[in-house]
KEKE-3310 file (N, C-alpha, C; in steps of 0.2 Angstrom, whole numbers, plus 5000, padded with zeros to 4 digits):
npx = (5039:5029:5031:5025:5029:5033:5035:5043:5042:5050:5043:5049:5053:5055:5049:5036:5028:5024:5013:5001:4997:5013:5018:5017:5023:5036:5040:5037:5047:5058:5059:5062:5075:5082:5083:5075:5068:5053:5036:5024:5009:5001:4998:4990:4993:5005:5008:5017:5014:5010:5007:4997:4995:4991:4987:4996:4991:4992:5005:5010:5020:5027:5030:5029:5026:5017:5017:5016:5022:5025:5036:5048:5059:5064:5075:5083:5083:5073:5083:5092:5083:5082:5093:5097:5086:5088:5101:5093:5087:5079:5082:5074:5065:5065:5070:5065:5060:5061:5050:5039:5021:5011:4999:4984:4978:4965:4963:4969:4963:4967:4975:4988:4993:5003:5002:5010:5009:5013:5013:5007:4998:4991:4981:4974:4978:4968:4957:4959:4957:4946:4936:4941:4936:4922:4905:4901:4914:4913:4917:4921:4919:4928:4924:4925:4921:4920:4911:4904:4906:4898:4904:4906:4919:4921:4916:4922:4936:4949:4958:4965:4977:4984:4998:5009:5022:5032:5031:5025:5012:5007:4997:4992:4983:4971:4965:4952:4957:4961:4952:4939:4935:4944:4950:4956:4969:4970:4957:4953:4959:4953:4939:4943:4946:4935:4926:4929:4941:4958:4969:4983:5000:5005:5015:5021:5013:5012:5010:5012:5010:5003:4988:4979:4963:4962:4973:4986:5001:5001:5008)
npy = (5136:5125:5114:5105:5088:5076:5059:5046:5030:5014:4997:4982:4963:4956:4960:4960:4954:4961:4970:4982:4988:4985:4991:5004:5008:5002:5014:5024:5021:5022:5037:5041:5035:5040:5054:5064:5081:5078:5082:5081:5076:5087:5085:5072:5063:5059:5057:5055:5065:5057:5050:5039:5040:5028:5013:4998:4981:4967:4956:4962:4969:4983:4997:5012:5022:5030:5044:5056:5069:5082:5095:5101:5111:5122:5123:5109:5102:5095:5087:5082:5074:5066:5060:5054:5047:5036:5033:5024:5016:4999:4983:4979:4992:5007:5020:5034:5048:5062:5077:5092:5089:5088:5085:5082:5070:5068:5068:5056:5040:5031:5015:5007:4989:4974:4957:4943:4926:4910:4891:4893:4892:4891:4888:4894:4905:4909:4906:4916:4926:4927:4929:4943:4950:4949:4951:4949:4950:4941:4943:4943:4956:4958:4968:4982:4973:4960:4961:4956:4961:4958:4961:4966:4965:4968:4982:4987:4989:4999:4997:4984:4971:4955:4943:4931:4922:4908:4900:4909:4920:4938:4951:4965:4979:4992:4998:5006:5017:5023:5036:5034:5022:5007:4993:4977:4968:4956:4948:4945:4933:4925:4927:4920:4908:4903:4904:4891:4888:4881:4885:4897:4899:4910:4922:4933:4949:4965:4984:4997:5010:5027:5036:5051:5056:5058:5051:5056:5056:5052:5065)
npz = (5074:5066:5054:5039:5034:5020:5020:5009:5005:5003:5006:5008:5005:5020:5027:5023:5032:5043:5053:5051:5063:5070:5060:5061:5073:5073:5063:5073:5081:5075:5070:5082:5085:5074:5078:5073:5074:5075:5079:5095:5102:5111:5129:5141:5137:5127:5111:5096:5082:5067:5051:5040:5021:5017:5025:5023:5020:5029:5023:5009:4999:4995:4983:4985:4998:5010:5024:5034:5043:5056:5058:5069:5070:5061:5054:5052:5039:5024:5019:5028:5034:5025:5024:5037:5041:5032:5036:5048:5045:5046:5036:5021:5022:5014:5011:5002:4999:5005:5008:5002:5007:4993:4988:4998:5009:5006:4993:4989:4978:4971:4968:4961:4957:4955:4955:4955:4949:4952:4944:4934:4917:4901:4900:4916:4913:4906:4912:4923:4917:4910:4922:4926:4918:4918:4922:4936:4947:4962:4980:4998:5008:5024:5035:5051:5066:5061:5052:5037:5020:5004:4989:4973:4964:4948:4948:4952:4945:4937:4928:4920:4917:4910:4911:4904:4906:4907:4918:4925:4930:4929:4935:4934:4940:4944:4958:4968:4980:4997:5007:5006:5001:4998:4989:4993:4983:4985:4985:4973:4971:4981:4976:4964:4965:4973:4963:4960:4954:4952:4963:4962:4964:4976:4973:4975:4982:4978:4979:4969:4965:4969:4966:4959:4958:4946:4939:4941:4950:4968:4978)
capx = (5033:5029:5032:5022:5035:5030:5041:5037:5046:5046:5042:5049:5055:5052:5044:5029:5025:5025:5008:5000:5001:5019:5023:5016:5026:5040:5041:5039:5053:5063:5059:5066:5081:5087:5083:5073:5062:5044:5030:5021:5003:5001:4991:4991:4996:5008:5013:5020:5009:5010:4997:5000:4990:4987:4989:4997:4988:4998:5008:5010:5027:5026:5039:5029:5022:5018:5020:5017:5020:5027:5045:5048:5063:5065:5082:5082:5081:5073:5088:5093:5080:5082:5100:5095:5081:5090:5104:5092:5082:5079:5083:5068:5063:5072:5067:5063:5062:5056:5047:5034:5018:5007:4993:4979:4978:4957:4963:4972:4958:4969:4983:4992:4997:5007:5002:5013:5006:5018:5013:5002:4998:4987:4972:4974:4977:4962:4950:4960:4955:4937:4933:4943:4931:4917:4902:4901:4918:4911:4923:4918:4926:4928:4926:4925:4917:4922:4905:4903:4900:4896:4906:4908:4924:4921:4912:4930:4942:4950:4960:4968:4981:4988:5006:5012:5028:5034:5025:5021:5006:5008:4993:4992:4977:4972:4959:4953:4963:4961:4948:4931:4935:4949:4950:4962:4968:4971:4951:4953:4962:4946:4935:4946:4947:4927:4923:4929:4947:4962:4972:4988:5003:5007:5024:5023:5007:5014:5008:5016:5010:4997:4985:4975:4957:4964:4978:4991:5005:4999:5014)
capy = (5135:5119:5113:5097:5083:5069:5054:5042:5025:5007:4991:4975:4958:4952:4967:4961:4951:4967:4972:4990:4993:4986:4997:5009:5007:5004:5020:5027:5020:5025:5044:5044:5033:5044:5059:5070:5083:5077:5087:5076:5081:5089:5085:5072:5055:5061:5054:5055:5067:5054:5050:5035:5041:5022:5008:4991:4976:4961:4950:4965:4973:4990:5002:5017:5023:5037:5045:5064:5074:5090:5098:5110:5115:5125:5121:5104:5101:5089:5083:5080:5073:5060:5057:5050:5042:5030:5028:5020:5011:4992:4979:4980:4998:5010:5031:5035:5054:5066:5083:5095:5087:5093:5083:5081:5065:5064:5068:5047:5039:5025:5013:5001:4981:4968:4950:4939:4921:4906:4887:4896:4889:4894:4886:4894:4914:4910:4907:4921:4934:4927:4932:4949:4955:4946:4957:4950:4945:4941:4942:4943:4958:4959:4974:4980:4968:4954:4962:4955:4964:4954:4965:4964:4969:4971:4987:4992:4990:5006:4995:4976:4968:4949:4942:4925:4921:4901:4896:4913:4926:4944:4953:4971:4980:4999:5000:5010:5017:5030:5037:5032:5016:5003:4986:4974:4966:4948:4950:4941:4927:4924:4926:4917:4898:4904:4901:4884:4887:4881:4892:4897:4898:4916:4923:4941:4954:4973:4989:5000:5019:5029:5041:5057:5056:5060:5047:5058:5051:5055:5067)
capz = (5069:5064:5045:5035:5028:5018:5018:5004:5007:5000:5010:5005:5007:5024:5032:5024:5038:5048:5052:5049:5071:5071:5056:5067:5083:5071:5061:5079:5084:5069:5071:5087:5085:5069:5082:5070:5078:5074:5085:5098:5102:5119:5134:5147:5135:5120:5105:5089:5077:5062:5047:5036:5018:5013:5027:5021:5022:5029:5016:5003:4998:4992:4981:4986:5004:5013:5029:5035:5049:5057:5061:5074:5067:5054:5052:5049:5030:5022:5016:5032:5037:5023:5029:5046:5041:5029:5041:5055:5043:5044:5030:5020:5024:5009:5011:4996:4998:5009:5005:5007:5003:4986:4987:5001:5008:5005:4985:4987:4977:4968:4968:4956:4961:4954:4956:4952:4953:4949:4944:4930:4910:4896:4903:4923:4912:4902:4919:4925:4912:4909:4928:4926:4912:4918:4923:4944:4951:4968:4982:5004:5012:5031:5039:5056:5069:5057:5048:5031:5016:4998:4984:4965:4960:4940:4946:4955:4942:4935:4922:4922:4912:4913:4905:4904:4905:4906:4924:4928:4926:4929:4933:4934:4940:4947:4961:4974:4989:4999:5014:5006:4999:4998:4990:4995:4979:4988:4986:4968:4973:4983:4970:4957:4971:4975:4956:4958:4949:4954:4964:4959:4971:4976:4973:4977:4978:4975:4978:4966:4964:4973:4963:4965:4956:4936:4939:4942:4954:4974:4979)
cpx = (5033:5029:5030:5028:5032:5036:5039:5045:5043:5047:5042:5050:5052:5047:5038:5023:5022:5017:5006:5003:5007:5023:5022:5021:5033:5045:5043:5045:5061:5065:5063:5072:5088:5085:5079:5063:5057:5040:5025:5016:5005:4995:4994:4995:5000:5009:5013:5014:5011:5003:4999:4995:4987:4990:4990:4993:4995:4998:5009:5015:5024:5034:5037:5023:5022:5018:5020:5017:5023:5033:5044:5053:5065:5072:5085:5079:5078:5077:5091:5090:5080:5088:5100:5091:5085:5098:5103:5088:5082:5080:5074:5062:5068:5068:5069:5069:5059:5054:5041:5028:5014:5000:4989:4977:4970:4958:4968:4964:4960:4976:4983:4996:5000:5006:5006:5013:5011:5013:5006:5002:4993:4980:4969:4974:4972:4956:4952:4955:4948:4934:4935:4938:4926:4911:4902:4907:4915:4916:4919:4922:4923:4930:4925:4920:4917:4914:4907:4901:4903:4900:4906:4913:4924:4919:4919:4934:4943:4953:4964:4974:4983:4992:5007:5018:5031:5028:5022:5016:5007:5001:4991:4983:4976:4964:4959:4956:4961:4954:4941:4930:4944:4948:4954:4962:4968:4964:4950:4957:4955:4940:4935:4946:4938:4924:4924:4939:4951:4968:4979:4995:5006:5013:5023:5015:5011:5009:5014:5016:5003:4997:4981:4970:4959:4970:4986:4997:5003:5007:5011)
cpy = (5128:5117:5105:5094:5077:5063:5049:5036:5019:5001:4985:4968:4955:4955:4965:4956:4954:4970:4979:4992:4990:4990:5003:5013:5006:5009:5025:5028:5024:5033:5046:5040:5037:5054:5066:5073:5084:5079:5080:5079:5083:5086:5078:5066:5059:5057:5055:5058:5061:5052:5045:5035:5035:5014:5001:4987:4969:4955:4953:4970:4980:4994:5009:5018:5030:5039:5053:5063:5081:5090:5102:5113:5116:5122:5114:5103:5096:5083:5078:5074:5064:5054:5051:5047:5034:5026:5024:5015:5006:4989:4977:4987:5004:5017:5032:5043:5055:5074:5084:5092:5093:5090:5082:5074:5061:5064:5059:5045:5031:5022:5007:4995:4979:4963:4946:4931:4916:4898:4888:4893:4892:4895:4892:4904:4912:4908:4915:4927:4933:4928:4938:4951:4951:4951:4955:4944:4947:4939:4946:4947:4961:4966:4977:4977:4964:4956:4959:4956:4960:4960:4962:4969:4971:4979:4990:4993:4997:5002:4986:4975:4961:4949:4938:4924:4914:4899:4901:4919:4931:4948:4961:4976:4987:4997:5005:5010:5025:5030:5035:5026:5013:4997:4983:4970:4958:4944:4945:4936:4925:4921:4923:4911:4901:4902:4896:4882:4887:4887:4893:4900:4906:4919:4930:4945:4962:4979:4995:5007:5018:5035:5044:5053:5056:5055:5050:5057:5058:5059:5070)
cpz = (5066:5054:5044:5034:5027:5019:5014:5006:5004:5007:5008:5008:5015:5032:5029:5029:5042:5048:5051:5058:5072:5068:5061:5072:5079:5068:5068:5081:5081:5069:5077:5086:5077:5071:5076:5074:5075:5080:5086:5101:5109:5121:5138:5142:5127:5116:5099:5083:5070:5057:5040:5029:5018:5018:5025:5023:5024:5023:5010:5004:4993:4988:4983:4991:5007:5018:5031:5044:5050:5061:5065:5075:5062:5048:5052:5042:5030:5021:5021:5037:5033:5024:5035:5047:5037:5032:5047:5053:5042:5038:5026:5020:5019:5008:5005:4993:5005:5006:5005:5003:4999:4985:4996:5002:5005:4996:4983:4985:4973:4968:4963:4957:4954:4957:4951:4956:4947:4948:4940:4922:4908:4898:4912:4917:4908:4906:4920:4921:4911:4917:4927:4922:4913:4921:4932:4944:4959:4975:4991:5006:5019:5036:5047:5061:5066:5053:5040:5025:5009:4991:4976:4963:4954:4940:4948:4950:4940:4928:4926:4917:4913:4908:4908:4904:4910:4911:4928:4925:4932:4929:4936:4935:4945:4951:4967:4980:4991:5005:5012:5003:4996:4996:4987:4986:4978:4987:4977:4968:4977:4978:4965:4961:4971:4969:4956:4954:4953:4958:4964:4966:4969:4978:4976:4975:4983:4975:4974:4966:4969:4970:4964:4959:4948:4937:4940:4951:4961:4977:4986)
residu = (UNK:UNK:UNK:UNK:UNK:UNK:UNK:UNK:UNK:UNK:UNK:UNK:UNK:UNK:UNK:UNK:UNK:UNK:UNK:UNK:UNK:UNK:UNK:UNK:UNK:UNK:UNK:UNK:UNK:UNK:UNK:UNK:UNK:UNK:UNK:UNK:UNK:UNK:UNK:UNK:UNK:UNK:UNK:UNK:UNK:UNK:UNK:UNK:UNK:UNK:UNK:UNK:UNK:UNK:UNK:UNK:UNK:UNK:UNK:UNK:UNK:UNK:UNK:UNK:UNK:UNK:UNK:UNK:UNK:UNK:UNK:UNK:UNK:UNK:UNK:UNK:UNK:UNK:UNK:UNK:UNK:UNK:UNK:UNK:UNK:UNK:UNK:UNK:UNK:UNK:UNK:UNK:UNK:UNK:UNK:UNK:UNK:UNK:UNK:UNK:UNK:UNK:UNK:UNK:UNK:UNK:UNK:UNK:UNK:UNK:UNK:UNK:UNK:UNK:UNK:UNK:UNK:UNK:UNK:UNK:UNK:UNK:UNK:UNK:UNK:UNK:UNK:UNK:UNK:UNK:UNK:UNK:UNK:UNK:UNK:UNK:UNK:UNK:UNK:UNK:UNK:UNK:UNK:UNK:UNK:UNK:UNK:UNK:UNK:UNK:UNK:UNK:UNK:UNK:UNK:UNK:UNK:UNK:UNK:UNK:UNK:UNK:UNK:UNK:UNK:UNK:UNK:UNK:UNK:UNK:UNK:UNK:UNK:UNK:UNK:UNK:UNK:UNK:UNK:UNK:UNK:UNK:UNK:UNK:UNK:UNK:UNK:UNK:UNK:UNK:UNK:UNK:UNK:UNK:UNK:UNK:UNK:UNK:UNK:UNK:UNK:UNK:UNK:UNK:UNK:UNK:UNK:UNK:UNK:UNK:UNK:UNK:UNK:UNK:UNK:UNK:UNK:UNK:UNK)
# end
C-alpha cells in the first residue's frame, strides 16, 4: 500500500545556481542513491512520482522547501527515511524533516523573503520604502512563451518591512505562492531600477516560510 511523505528541506549557498529542472533531475537522483523506496508511475516511460509544492526560481536560497511523494513500504520509517536522505545529500542541500503531510498543496497561498541588498544609505531606504507603499509599484513578468504581462505589486503585498544596518537594507516581505498565483520577489528590484533609482548590489534574496491562506506555516 502506498503511503504520502513530505520532505521539507533547505537550499542554500551555491545550489542557488541550480535550476528548478536540474533540481529535479537532482532530487531524482538523490532518491535513488539513498535507495528509499519511492513509487514510479506505471506504463510504457516510468518515473519518479514526485511533486515540488513551490518551485525555486533561479538565484534564491531557500530555509524551507517541499517535496511529496509515496512509499511502498510500510516499513520504512520516516525516520529512516530521513537518515538516508541526509547522508546522500549534497553541500548546500540540508533535509529538514520528513513526515506525513497536513496541508494540501492547492491550500500554499503565501511565502516569506528576505532581501538583503548591500552598498545601501538613508537616501536609497527612503526611495526603497516610498515605492513599497506607493499605490502602483509597476514591474514586467514573463510568463509562458516569453508572453508579457504588466503587474502592480502594491496590490500583492501581504505585509513589508525594511531595516538598515551600516551599508546594508533588509527588506522583508510576504507575497503570493502557490498554484493560482506566484510573484517572484526579484520583481521589485525591477521596479525599484525602472523608477529611475539606483540599484543596489544584491547580496542574498531568501525564501523563508510557506503559508496556508490564514498565515499558518504550510506543513
Amino acid at each position: 500500500m502506498l503511503r504520502s511523505v513530505r520532505v521539507f528541506y533547505a537550499k542554500r549557498g551555491r545550489m542557488k545556481y541550480v535550476s528548478h529542472l536540474d533540481m529535479n533531475r537532482y532530487m531524482i537522483r538523490l532518491f535513488k542513491s539513498a535507495k528509499i523506496p519511492a513509487w514510479y508511475t506505471e506504463g510504457f516511460n516510468q518515473h519518479l512520482y514526485m511533486t515540488f509544492a513551490l518551485p525555486m526560481s533561479l538565484g534564491l536560497t531557500t530555509d524551507y522547501d517541499v517535496i511529496d511523494l509515496k512509499i511502498t513500504d510500510d516499513d520504512f520509517t520516516n525516520e529512516q527515511i530521513l537518515k538516508c536522505l541526509k547522508e546522500k545529500a549534497a553541500e548546500g542541500i540540508d533535509i529538514l524533516n520528513v513526515a506525513e503531510p497536513w496541508c494540501k498543496v492547492p491550500e500554499l497561498k503565501y511565502a516569506s523573503y528576505t532581501l538583503t541588498l548591500r552598498d545601501a544609505d538613508a537616501d536609497l531606504l527612503k526611495s526603497f520604502e516610498k515605492l513599497l507603499h506607493s499605490n502602483a509599484i509597476l514591474a514586467e513578468k514573463k510568463g509562458k512563451k516569453n508572453k508579457v504581462t504588466l503587474l502592480n505589486l502594491a496590490e500583492k503585498i501581504r505585509s513589508v518591512d525594511t531595516e538598515i544596518t551600516g551599508d546594508t537594507l533588509t527588506v522583508r516581505v510576504v507575497l503570493p505562492a502557490g498554484n493560482q498565483e506566484t510573484v517572484n520577489p526579484q520583481l521589485f528590484l525591477q521596479s525599484f531600477e525602472g523608477a529611475g533609482n539606483r540599484r543596489p548590489e544584491v547580496v542574498l534574496i531568501n525564501r523563508d516560510m510557506l503559508y496556508t491562506e490564514n498565515m499558518q506555516k504550510f506543513e
